[in-house]
C-alpha positions in Angstrom: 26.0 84.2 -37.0 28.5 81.6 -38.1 28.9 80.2 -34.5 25.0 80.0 -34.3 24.8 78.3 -37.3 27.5 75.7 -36.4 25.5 75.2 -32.5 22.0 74.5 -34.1 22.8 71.3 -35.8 24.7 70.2 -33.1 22.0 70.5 -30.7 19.4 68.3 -33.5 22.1 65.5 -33.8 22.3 65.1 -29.9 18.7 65.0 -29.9 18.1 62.5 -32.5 20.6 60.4 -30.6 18.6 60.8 -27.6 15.7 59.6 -29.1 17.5 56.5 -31.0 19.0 55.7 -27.8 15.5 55.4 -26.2 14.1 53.4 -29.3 17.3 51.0 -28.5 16.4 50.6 -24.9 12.7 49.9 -25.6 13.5 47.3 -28.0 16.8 45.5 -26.4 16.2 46.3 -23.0 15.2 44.7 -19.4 11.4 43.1 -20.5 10.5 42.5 -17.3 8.2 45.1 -16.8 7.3 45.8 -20.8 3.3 46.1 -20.3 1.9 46.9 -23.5 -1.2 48.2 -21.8 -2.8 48.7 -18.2 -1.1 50.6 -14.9 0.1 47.4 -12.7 3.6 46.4 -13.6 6.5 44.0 -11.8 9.0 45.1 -9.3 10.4 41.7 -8.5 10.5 38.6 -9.3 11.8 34.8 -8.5 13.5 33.6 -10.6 14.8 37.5 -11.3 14.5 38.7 -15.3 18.1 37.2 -16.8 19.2 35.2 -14.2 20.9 31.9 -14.9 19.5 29.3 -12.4 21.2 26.2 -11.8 19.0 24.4 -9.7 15.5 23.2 -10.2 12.8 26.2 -9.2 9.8 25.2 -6.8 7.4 28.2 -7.5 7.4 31.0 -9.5 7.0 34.7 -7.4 6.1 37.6 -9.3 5.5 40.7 -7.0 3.3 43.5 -8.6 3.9 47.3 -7.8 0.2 47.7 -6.9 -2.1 45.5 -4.8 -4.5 43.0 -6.7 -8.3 44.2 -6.1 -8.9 40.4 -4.4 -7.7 36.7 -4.7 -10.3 36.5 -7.5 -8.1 38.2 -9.7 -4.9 36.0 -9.5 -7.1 32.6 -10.2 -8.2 34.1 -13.4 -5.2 36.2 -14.6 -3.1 34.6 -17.4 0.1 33.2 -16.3 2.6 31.2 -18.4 6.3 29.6 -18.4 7.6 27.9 -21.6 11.3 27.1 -22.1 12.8 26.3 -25.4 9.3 26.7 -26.6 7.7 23.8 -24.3 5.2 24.7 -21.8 5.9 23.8 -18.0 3.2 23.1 -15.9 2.1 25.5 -13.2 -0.7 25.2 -10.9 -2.8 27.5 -9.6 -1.3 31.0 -8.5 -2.2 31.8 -5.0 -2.0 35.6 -3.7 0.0 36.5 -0.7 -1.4 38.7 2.7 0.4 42.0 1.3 -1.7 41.2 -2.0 0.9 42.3 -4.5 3.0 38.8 -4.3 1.5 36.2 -6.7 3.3 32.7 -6.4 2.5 29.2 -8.4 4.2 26.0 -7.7 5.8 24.3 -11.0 4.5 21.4 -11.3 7.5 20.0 -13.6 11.1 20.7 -13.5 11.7 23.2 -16.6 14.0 22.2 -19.2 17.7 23.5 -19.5 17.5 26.5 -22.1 15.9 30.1 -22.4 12.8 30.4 -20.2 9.8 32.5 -20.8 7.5 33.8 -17.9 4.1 36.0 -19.4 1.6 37.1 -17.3 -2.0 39.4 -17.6 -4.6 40.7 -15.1 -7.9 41.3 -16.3 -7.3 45.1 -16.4 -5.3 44.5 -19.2 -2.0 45.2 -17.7 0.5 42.3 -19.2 4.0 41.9 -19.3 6.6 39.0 -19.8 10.7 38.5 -18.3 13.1 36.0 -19.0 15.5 33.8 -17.4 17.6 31.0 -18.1 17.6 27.4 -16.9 20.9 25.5 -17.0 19.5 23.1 -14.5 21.2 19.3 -15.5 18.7 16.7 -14.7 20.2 13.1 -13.5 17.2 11.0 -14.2 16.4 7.4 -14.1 15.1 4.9 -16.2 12.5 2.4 -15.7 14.3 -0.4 -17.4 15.9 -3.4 -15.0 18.8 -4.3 -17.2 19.0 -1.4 -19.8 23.4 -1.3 -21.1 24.0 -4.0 -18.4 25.0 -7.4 -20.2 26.6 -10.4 -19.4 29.7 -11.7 -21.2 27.7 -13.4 -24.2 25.9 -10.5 -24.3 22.4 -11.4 -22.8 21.1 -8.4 -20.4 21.8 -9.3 -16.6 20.6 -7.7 -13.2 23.0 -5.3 -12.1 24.0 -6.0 -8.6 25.5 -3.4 -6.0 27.4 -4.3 -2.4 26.3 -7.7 -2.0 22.4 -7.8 -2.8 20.0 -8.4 -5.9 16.8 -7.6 -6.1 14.7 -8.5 -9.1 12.0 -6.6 -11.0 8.4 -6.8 -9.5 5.5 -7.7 -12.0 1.8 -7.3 -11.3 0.4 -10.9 -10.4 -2.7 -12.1 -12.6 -5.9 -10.4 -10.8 -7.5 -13.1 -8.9 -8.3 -11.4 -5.4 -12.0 -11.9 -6.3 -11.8 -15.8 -6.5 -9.3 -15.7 -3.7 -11.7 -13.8 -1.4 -14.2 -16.4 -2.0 -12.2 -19.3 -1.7 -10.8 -18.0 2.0 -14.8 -17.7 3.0 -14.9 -21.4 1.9 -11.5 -22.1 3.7 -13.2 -20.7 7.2 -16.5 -22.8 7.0 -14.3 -26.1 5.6 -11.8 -25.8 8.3 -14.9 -25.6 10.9 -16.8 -28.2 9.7 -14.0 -30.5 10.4 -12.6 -29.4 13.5 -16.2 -28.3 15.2 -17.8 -31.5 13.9 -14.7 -33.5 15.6 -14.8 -31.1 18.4 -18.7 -32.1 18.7 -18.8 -35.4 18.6 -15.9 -35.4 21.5 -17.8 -33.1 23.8 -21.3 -33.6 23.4 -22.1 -36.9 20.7 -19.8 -39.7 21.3 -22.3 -41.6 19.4 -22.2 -39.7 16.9 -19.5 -41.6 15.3 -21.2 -44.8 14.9 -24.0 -43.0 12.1 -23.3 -44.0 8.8 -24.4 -40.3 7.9 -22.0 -38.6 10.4 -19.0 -40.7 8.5 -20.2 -39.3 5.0 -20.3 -35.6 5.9 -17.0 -35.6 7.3 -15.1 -37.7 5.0 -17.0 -35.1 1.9 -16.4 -32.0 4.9 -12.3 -33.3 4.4 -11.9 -33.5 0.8 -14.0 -30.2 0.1 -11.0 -28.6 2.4 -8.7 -30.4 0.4 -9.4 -29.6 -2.8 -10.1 -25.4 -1.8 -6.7 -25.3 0.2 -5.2 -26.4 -2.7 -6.8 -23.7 -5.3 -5.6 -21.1 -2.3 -2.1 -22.0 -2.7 -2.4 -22.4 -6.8 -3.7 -19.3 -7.1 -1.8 -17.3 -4.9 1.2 -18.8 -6.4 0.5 -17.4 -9.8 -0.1 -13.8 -8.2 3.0 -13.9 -6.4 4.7 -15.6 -8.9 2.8 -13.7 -12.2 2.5 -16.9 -14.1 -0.4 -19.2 -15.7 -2.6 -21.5 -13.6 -0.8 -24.9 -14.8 2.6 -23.5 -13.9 1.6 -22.7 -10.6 0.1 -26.6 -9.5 3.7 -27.7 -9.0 3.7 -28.1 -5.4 7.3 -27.7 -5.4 7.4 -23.6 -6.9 5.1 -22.8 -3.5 8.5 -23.0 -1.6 10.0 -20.5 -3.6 6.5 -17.9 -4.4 5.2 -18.0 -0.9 8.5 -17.4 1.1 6.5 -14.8 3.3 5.3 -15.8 6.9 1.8 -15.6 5.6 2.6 -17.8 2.7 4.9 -20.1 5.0 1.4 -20.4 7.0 -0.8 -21.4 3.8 1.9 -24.4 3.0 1.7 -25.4 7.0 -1.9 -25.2 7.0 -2.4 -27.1 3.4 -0.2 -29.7 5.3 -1.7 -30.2 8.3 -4.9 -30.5 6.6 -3.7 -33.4 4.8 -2.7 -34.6 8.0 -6.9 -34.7 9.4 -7.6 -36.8 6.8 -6.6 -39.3 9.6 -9.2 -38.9 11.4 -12.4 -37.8 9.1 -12.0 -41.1 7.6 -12.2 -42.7 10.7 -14.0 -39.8 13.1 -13.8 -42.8 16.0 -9.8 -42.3 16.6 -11.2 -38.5 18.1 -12.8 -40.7 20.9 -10.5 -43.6 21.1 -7.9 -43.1 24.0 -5.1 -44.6 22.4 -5.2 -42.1 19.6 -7.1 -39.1 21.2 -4.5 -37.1 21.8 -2.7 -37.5 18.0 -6.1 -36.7 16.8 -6.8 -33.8 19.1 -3.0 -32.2 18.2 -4.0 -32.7 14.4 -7.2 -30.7 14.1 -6.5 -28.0 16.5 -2.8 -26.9 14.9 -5.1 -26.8 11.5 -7.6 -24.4 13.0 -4.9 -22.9 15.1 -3.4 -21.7 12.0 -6.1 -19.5 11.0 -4.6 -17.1 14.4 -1.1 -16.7 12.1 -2.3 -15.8 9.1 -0.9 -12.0 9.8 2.7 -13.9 10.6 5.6 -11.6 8.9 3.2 -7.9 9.8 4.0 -6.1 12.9 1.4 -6.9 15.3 1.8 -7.5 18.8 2.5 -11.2 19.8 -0.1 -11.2 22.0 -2.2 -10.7 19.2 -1.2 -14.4 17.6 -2.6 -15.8 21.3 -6.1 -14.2 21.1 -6.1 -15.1 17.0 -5.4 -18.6 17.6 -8.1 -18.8 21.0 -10.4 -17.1 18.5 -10.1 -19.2 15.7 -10.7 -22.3 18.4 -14.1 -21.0 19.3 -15.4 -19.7 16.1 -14.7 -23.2 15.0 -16.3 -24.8 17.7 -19.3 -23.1 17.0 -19.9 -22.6 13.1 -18.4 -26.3 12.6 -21.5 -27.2 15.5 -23.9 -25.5 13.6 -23.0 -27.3 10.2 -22.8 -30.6 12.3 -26.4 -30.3 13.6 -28.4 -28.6 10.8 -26.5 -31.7 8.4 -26.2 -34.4 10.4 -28.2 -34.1 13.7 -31.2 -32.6 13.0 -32.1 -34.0 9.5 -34.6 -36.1 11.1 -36.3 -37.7 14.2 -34.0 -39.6 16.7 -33.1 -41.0 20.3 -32.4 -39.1 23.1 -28.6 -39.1 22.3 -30.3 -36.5 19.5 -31.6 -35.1 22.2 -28.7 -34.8 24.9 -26.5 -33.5 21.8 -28.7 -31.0 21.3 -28.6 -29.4 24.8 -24.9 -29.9 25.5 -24.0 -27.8 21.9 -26.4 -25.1 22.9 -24.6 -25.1 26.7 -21.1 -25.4 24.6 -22.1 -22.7 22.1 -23.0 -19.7 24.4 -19.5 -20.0 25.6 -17.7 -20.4 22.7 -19.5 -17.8 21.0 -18.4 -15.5 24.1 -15.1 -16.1 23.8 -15.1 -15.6 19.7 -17.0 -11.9 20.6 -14.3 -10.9 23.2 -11.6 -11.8 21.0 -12.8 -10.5 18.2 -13.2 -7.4 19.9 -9.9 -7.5 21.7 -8.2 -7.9 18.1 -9.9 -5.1 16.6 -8.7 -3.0 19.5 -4.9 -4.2 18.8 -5.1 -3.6 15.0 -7.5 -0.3 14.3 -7.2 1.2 18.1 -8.4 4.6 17.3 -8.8 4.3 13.9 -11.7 2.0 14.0 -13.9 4.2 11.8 -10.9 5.8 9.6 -9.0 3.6 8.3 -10.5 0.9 6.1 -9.9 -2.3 8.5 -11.6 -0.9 10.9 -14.6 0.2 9.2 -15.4 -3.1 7.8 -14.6 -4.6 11.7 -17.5 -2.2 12.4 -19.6 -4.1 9.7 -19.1 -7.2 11.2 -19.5 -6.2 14.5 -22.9 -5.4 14.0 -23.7 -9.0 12.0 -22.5 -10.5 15.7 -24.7 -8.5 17.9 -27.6 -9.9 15.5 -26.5 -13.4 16.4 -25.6 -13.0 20.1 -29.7 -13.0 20.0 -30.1 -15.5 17.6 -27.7 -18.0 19.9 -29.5 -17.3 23.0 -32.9 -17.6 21.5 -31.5 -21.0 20.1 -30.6 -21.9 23.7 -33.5 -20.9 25.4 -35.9 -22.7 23.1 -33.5 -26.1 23.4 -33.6 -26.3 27.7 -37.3 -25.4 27.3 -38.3 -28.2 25.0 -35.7 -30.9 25.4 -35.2 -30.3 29.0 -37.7 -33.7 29.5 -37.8 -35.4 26.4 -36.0 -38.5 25.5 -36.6 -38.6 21.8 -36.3 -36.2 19.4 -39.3 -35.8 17.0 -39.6 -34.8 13.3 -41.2 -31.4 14.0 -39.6 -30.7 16.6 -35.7 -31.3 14.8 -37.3 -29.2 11.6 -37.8 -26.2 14.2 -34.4 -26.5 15.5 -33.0 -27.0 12.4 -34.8 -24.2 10.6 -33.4 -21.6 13.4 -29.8 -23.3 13.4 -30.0 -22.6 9.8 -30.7 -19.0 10.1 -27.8 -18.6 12.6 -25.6 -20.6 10.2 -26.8 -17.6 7.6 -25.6 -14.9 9.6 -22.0 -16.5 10.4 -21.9 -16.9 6.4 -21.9 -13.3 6.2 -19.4 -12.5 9.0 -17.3 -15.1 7.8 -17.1 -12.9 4.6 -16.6 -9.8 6.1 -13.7 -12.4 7.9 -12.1 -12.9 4.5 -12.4 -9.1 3.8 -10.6 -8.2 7.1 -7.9 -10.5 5.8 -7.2 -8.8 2.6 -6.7 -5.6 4.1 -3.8 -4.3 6.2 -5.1 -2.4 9.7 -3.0 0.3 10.8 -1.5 -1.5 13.8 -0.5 -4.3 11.3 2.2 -2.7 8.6 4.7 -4.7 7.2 7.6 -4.5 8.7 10.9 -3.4 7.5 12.9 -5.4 5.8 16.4 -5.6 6.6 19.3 -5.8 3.6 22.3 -7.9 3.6 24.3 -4.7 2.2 25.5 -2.2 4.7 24.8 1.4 4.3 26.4 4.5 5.5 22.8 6.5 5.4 19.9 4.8 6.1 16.1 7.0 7.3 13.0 5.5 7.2 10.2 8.1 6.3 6.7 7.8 6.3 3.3 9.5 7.4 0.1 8.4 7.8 -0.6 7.2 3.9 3.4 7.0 2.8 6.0 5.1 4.1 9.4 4.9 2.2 12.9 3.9 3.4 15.8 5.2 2.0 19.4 4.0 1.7 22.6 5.5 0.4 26.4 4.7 0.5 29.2 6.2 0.8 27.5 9.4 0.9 30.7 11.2 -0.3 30.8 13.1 -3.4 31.4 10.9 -6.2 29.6 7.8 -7.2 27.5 6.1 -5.0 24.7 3.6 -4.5 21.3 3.6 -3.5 18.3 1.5 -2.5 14.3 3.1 -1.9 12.4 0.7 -0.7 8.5 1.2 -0.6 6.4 -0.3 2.3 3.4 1.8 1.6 0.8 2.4 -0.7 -0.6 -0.6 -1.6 -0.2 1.1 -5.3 1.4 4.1 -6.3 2.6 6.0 -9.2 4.7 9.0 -10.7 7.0 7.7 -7.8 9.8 9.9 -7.5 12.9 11.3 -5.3 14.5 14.5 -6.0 18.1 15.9 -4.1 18.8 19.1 -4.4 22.2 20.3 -3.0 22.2 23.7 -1.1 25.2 24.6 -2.5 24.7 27.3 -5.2 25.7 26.2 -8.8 25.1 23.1 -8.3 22.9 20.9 -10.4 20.0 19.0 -8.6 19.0 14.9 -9.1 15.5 13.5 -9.6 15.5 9.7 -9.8 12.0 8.8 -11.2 11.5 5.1 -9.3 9.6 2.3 -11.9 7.7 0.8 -8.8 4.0 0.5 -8.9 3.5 -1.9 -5.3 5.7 -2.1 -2.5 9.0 -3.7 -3.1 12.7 -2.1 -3.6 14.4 0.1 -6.2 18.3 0.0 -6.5 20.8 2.9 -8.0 23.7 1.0 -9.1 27.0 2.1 -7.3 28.5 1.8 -11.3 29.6 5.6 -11.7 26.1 6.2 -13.0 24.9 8.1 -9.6 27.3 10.8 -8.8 27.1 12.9 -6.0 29.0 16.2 -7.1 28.9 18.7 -4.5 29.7 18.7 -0.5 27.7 19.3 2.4 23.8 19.3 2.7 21.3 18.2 -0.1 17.4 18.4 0.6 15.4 14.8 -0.1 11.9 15.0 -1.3 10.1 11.9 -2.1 6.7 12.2 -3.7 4.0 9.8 -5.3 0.5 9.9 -6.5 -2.5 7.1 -5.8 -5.9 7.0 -7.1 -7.2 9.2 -4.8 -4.2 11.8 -5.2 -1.2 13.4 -4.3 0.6 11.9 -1.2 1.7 14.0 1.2 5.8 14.3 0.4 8.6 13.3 2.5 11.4 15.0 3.1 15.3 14.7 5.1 18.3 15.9 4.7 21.4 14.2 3.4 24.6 15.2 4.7 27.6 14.5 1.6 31.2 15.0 2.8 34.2 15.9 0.2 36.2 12.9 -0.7 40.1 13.2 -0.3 40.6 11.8 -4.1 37.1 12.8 -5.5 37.0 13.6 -9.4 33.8 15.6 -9.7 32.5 15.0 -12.8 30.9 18.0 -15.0 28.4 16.0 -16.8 25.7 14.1 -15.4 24.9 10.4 -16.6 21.8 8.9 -16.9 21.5 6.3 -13.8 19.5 3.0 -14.4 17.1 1.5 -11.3 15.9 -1.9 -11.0 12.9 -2.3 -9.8 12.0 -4.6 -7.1 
């Protein structure tokens, strides 16, 4: 009886601790799969429950022991992450084909610290795991001269391997005004060199009306006076300054250093130069100057072919720009020249043989201006005439000409019909002419807008091309796809500090511009460098110990940006980093500064 009595308590204490033991493990242990209510529970997970990750997570994975009913149920189950008691964003969980895996992309890189994952499915089954982050985030800051000072103590650019590049600033918005000054540019530039053309072709006489000498001379200081607002006002874009800053004629040099802008100064020149001859239109017909005139106004109007100088376009595509500008010319700046000077009233039959010689002259020149126009489209849209933007607006315009092809061989029958016999030109009959010049003249209006509109816009034959540095780089890749295009460049690509330069070619605008390395090496912390560009221009990294490379061998590149219509499709390389003999690898990450440019 004694030994009985001694085995019973012995047998209640072990299983009291039995049940402690489980109260413990419910309490303290492994939460990953602690459903308070419900039948589906986890049986794996990425990141696992306690594990330390060390470099930035993609996605989270959480894999169910039972199949989900359907994809319905993962798009409206609960699904959290917070670490250190901030919420990261997720987006929306997808389910996989075996319908147990449920995966969402992190849409944030989580803080370092303890991380929280919680999920619930609509049959009530919930649960929650932890892990912890110790990712170390190297991230950049959108300041151009932030802890960099000169001697005295005034903030200075940093510079890296033999280059500088300055921070870009967002011009004053005047691409309205601009738009409507290039129409006005197209029919200036047209009445002087078709009205010169004209009078050298069809009107010699032409010169000796008092009226032909008064529209020419206003036609040239019109030109004047919009060339220059053109190169004012593009000045202050380029150079993001006030409208009386921008009339020195000696700051164009420096803002418009582009080949388009080199063209604008040329042309605003050579403009200048015509005055020459609208003051005196009779040096167009006089041998001993002829030729001096003729040079004059057709490099002006030639210029309008180069206005895409510094892009890359075929060369061939200068030659049919420049023949194109000649003709368009030609004929808008004969339309302007009759329905102003020619037709305003009755007249003798050098009226008359004008008349019939421009309406010969013009169904060629307008033949030419359609088959160059054409062939230019081809060059710069090719296939992507009704996809890209260029090319639909080509489209536009293309159907404004097929309306006047009619109208300028209606205009050409009508003249051989009723001036094929006459010697003078009568009232009515120059107000009929004149009222259907006038409603050809309309039309070209309109295509000369869609004109200015095809300027402003980049066709996809026509990016900008690369621009070479004067540093040299050990890694250089340019990336790009059909809406991003990004170069990126990197020296010594050794662990340690290094230096590096992103340059962006295209969007037009961008934002939440980013690059993020990660290295494949485990335990190693990964870099996002958040770049303070907004148009195309170049970011630098300073090479000043504040961009450290600190592990070897291959690290991922993703590079990704959002527009107004969103996300850009990312782009992604690989970097290959080699150990340096005498590298000291530091344990802390810095914060790196980028200037913008």
């Amino acid at each position: 009886m004694a030994i009985l009595k001694t085995k019973q308590p012995a047998k209640l204490s072990a299983l009291a601790g039995l049940i402690g033991l489980g109260i413990i493990i419910g309490i303290f242990g492994n939460t990953a799969n602690a459903s308070v209510s419900g039948q589906n529970q986890l049986s794996s997970s990425n990141p696992a429950p306690n594990q330390v990750v060390s470099v930035p997570p993609t996605q989270l994975q959480l894999v169910f022991q039972n199949p989900l009913a359907n994809p319905e149920v993962v798009t409206s189950m609960g699904l959290s992450l917070a670490c250190n008691g901030t919420l990261v964003g997720l987006g929306v969980p997808q389910l996989g084909t075996d319908y147990k895996t449920v995966s969402a992309a992190l849409t944030q890189i989580p803080p370092s610290g303890l991380c929280t994952v919680s999920w619930a499915l609509p049959d009530k089954s919930l649960g929650s795991f932890s892990f912890t982050s110790a990712v170390e985030i190297q991230t950049t800051i959108a300041g151009a001269t932030d802890g960099v000072t000169d001697a005295d103590g005034t903030p200075s650019t940093p510079t890296i391997i033999g280059e500088t590049i300055e921070q870009q600033q967002s011009g004053p918005r005047v691409g309205g005004i601009l738009g409507l000054l290039r129409v006005l540019e197209y029919l200036l530039m047209s009445a002087l060199f078709g009205g010169l053309a004209l009078i050298v072709t069809a009107w010699p006489e032409g010169t000796t009306y008092g009226v032909t000498l008064r529209y020419m001379r206003l036609a040239w200081f019109a030109c004047v006076v919009n060339m220059f607002l053109i190169l004012v006002l593009s000045t202050m874009r380029a150079e993001s300054q006030g409208f009386i800053a921008s009339i020195n004629p000696f700051g164009w040099f420096g803002a418009l250093n582009t080949g388009s802008g080199a063209i604008l100064i040329l042309r605003f020149v050579l403009i200048l130069a015509c005055g020459w001859v609208a003051m005196k239109p009779e040096r167009i017909n006089d041998p001993a100057s002829q030729f001096i005139a003729g040079s004059i106004i057709i490099s002006m109007i030639g210029t309008l072919g180069l206005s895409r100088l510094g892009q890359d376009v075929a060369v061939f595509s200068y030659v049919l720009g420049i023949i194109h500008a000649i003709a368009m010319a030609y004929w808008i700046g004969g339309l302007l020249l009759l329905s102003r000077v020619v037709l305003i009233g009755p007249g003798t039959s050098d009226l008359v043989s004008a008349v019939r010689a421009f309406a010969n002259h013009a169904v060629v020149a307008f033949g030419v201006t359609a088959f160059t126009g054409a062939s230019l489209i081809y060059l710069l849209d090719s296939s992507s005439i009704f996809t890209s933007g260029h090319g639909r607006i080509a489209v536009f315009k293309l159907i404004f000409v097929s309306v006047m092809v009619y109208i300028t061989l209606l205009v050409k029958q009508f003249a051989a019909k009723r001036l094929v016999d006459g010697d003078n030109l009568s009232g009515r009959m120059a107000w009929r002419l004149r009222r259907a010049v006038s409603v050809e003249l309309a039309f070209a209006l309109i295509a000369l807008m869609f004109t200015s509109w095809l300027a402003a816009t980049t066709p996809p034959k026509a990016k900008a091309e690369v621009r070479t540095t004067s540093a040299i780089y050990s890694f250089r890749e340019e990336l790009k796809n059909d809406r991003f295009h990004v170069v990126i460049s990197l020296t010594p690509g050794v662990t340690g500090t290094n230096a590096m330069r992103i340059e962006l070619i295209e969007p037009r605008r961008i934002n939440n511009f980013a690059v993020k390395m990660v290295p494949q090496a485990i335990g190693f912390a990964g870099i996002q460098i958040n770049v303070p560009l907004t148009r195309p221009g170049a970011a630098i990294v300073a090479g000043d110990g504040s961009f450290i490379l600190n592990a070897p061998g291959i690290w991922n590149i993703e590079i990704s940006g959002t527009t107004t219509t969103g996300d850009l499709t990312p782009l992604a390389t690989t970097l290959a980093v080699t150990q340096a003999p005498d590298a000291q690898t530091a344990t802390t990450l810095p914060t790196a500064t980028t200037i913008g440019g």
